[in-house]
C-alpha positions, 0 to 999 in steps of 0.5 A: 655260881660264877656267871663269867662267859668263856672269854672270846664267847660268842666266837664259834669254836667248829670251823678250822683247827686254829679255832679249836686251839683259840678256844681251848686258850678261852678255856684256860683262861676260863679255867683259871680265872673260876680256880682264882675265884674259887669255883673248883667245878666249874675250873675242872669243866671249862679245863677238860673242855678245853683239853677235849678242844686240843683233841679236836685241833689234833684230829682235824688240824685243817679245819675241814668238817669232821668226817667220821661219825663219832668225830661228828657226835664229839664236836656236838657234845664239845659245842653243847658243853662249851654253851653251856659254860658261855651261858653262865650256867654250866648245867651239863657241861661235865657230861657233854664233855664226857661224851665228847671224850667218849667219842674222840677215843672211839674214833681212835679206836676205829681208825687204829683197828 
């Protein structure tokens, strides 16, 4: 397994928005350097993560703390899957990123009805 941390690991990606969108940079690039070494799953998870980062910078492009539950649990899972990248092992990070999308969309269901 490629044992690469996020480059920028170490930087908490929760704070602002031009974070959230920092990370989701470190992920591509992540993305595309496990695709070059031809690690496909870990290149699928670190390019989801970081589609589930530019989610965050779209709902909470000021930063603040979220304030919705369901945004709340999303920026949980996403911080406990990119861990997971950062730490070499990857172990979960497909399904914390899951719950992270699971969550961004029911706070778009919730605010839309």
């Amino acid at each position: 397994m490629h044992t690469a941390s996020t480059p920028g690991a170490g930087t908490p990606a929760a704070g602002t928005g031009e974070n959230f969108l920092a990370t989701a940079h470190r992920l591509a690039a992540l993305a595309d350097a496990n695709a070059a070494e031809h690690w496909p799953s870990l290149a699928k998870c670190a390019a989801d993560l970081g589609l589930v980062y530019l989610d965050l910078a779209a709902v909470l492009p000021d930063g603040g703390p979220p304030r919705r539950p369901h945004l709340e649990r999303a920026l949980e899972a996403a911080e406990q899957a990119r861990e997971s990248l950062d730490d070499g092992t990857a172990v979960g990070c497909s399904a914390h990123t899951a719950r992270a999308r699971l969550h961004l969309a029911l706070d778009e269901l919730e605010r839309h009805t």
